[in-house]
C-alpha positions as CSV (number, residue, x, y, z in Angstrom):
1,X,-27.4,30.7,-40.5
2,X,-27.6,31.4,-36.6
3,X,-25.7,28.9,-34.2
4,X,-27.0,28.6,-30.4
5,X,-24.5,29.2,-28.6
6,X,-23.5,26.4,-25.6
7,X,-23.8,27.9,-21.6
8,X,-20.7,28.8,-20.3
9,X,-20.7,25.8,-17.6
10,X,-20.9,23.5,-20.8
11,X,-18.5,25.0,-22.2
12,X,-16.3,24.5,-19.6
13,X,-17.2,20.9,-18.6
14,X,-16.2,20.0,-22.2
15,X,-13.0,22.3,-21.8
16,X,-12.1,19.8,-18.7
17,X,-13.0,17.0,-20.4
18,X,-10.8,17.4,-23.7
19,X,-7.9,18.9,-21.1
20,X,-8.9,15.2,-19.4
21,X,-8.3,13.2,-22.4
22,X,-5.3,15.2,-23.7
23,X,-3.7,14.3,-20.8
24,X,-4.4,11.0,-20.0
25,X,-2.9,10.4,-23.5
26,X,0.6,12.2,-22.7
27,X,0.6,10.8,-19.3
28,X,-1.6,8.1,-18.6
29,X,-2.5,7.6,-15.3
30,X,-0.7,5.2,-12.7
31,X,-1.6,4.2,-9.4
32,X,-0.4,6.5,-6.9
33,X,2.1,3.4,-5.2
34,X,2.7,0.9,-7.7
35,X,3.0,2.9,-10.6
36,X,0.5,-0.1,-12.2
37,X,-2.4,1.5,-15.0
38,X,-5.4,2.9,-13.5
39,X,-8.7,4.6,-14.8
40,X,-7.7,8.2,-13.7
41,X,-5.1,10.3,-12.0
42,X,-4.6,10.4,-8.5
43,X,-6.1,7.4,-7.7
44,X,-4.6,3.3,-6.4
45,X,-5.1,0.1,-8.2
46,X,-7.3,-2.4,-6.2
47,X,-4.6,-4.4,-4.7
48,X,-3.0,-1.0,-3.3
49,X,-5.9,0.4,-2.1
50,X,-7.0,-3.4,-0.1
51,X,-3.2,-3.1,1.5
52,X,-3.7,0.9,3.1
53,X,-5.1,-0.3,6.3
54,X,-7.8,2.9,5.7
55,X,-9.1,3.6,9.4
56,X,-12.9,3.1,9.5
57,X,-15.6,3.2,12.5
58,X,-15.6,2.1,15.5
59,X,-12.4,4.0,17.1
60,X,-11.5,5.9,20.0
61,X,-13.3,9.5,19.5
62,X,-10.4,11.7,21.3
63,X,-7.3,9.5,19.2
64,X,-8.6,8.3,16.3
65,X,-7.5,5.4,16.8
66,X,-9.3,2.2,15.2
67,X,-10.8,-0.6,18.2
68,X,-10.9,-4.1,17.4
69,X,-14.2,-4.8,18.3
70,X,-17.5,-2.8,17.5
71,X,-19.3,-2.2,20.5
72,X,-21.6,-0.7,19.4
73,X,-21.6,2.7,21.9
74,X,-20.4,5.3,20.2
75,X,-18.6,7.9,21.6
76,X,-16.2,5.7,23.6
77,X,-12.5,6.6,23.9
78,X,-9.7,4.1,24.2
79,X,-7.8,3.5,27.7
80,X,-4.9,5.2,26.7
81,X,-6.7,8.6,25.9
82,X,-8.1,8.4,29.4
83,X,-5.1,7.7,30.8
84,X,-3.2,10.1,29.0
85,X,-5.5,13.0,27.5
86,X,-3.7,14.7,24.6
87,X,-3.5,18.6,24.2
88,X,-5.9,18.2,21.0
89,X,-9.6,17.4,21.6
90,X,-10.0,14.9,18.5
91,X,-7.6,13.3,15.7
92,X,-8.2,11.6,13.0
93,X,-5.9,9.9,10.9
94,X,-7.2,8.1,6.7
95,X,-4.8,5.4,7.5
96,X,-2.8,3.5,9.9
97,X,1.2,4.0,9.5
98,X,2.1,0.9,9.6
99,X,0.8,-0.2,6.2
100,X,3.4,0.1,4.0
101,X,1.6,1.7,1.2
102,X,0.6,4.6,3.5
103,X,3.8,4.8,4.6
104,X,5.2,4.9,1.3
105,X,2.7,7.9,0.0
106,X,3.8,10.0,2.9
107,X,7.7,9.5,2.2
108,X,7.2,10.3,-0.8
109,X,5.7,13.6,-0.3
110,X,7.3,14.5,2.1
111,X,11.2,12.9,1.5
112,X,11.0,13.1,-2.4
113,X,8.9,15.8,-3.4
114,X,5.8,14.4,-4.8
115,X,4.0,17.7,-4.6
116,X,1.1,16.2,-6.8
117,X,0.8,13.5,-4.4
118,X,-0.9,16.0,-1.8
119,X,-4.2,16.3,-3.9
120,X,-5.6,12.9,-3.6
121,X,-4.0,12.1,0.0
122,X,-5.7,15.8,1.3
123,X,-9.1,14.5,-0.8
124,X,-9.1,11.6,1.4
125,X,-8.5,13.6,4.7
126,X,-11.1,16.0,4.3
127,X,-13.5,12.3,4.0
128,X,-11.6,10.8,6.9
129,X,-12.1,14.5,9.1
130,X,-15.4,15.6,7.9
131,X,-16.8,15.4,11.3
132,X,-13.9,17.6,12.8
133,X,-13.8,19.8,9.7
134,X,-17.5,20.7,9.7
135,X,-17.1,22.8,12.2
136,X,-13.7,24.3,11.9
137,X,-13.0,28.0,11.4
138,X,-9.3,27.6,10.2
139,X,-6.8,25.1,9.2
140,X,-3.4,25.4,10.5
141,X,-0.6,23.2,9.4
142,X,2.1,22.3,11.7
143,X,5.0,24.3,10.8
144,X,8.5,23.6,9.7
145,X,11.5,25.8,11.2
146,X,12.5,28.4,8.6
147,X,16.1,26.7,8.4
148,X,14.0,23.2,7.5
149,X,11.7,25.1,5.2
150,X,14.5,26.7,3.7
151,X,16.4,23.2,3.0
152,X,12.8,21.5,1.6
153,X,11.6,24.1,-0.3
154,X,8.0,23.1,0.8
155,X,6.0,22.4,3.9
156,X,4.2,19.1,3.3
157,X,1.4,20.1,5.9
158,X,0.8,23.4,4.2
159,X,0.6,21.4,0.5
160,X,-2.3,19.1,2.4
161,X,-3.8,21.4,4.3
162,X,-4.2,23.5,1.0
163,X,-5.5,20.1,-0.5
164,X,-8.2,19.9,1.9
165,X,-9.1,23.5,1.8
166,X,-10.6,23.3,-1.3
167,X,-12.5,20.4,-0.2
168,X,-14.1,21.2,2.9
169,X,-14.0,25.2,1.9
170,X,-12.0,26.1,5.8
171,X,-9.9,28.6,5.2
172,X,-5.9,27.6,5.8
173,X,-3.7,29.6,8.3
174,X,-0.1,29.3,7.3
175,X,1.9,32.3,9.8
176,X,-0.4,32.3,13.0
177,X,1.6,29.4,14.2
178,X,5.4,29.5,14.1
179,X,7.8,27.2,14.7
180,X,10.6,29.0,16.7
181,X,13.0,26.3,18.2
182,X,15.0,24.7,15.4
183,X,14.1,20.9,17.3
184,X,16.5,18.1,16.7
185,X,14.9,15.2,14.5
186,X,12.4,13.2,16.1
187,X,13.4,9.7,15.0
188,X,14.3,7.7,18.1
189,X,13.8,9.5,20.5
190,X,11.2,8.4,23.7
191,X,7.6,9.8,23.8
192,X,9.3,12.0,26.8
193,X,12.5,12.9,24.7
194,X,10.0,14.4,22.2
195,X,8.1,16.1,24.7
196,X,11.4,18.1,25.9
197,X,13.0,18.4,22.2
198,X,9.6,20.3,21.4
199,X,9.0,22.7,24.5
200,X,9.1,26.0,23.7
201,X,8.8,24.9,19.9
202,X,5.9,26.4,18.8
203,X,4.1,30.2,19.1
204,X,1.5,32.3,18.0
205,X,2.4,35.0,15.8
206,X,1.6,38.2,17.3
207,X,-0.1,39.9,14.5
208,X,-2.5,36.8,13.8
209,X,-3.2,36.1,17.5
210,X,-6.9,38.0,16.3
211,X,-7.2,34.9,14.2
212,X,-7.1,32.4,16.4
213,X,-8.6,33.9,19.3
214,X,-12.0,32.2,20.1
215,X,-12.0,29.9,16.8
216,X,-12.3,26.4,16.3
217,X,-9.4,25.3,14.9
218,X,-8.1,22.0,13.0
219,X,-4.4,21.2,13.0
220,X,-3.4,19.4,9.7
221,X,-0.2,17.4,9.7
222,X,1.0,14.3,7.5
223,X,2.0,11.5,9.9
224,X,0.9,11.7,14.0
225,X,3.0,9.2,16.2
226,X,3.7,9.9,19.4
227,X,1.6,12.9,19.9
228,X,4.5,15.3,21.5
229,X,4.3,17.6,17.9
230,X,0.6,18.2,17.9
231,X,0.4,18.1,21.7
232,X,3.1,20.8,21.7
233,X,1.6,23.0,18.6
234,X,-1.8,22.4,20.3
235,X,-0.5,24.1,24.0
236,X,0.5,27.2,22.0
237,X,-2.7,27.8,20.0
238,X,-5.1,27.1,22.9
239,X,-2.5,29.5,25.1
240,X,-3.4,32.1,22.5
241,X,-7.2,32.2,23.2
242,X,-8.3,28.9,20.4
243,X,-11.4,27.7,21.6
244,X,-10.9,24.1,20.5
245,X,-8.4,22.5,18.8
246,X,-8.3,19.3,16.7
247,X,-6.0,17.2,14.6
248,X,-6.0,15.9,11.0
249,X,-3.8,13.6,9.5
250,X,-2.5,11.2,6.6
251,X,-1.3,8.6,8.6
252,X,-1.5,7.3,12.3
253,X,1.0,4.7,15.0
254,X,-1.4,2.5,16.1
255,X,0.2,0.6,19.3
256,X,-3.1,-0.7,20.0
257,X,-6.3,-1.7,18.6
């Protein structure tokens, strides 16, 4: 008796699927914040997912930044990117910072080591970026000093710019941009204390200035405040010869909207 055997892409889609199962039955799966049961890994309940404060259409096309009214031109930038341009051409941010549960995802990844966290928020940057991403060449996380990297272990930027990587398919840069002023924490300090804390902060490796020269680039970070880091890390990469330079990340300060 002769058996047909199954295509190898069934084959595998079943392999996933038992894998799947197995391990929603070890580990069920809990909502990313909450910890409350949900229908599969690396997602929110509904009551988490109403409180991010996601960052839709219309907002200000150079910060990212959400307006409180549609109307209805796009394109438009806010008065505080034409008063005060950043370094980056565009930013865009899935949520705004000041929702606690966005918060609370990006302490946790970055604070306590929730590695696995870095999947689903990178999933939902590569949605909230597509239009900067479609056109990037490389991704380039902000970098961490080599004394900070050494104490965490992990670079949270690198773990969601790898995240998004494999979502939007643009290769990710982690040495062209180094980090080579150990800055003093951030915390507290003015938008112009940041700006001094971070001169000099940032450079383009040498060896991988060929990489960046002439390329569209998109900065990936987890949390954009003030500006002053990406501003900064943006000033070195666009000294080196990058053609453009934008900004993707988790979560956004709103002062405005």
């Amino acid at each position: 008796m002769q058996f047909d055997r199954l295509p190898l892409d069934r084959l595998t889609a079943a392999a996933r699927r038992a894998a799947s199962a197995l391990l929603n039955l070890v580990y069920p799966p809990s909502c990313l914040v909450c910890r409350k049961a949900v229908a599969e890994h690396g997602a929110l309940c509904a009551a988490c997912w109403r409180e991010i404060a996601f960052i839709e259409r219309p907002f200000c096309e150079r910060l990212g930044t959400p307006f409180a009214l549609d109307l209805d031109q796009p394109g438009l930038i806010s008065p505080e990117a034409a008063a005060n341009p950043p370094v980056f051409h565009r930013a865009r941010a899935v949520a705004r910072y000041d929702s606690d549960k966005a918060r609370s995802l990006a302490h946790r990844l970055k604070y306590y080591d929730r590695l696995e966290l870095a999947v689903p928020m990178g999933r939902w940057m590569a949605r909230a970026g597509a239009d900067i991403l479609a056109d990037a060449d490389i991704l380039v996380p902000i970098p961490l000093h080599r004394l900070r990297l050494a104490a965490r272990r992990f670079n949270q930027s690198a773990e969601l710019a790898r995240a998004i990587s494999r979502e939007c398919g643009a290769p990710v840069e982690t040495q062209a941009l180094l980090r080579v002023k150990p800055t003093a924490p951030q915390v507290g300090l003015s938008r112009a204390q940041r700006a001094v804390n971070l001169s000099g902060a940032f450079r383009v490796d040498p060896e991988r200035a060929a990489l960046i020269d002439n390329a569209k680039l998109v900065l990936v970070d987890d949390v954009l405040t003030t500006g002053a880091t990406a501003n900064a890390a943006a000033r070195a990469l666009l000294k080196a010869g990058a053609a453009q330079v934008d900004l993707l990340v988790f979560a956004r300060a709103v002062t405005s909207a």
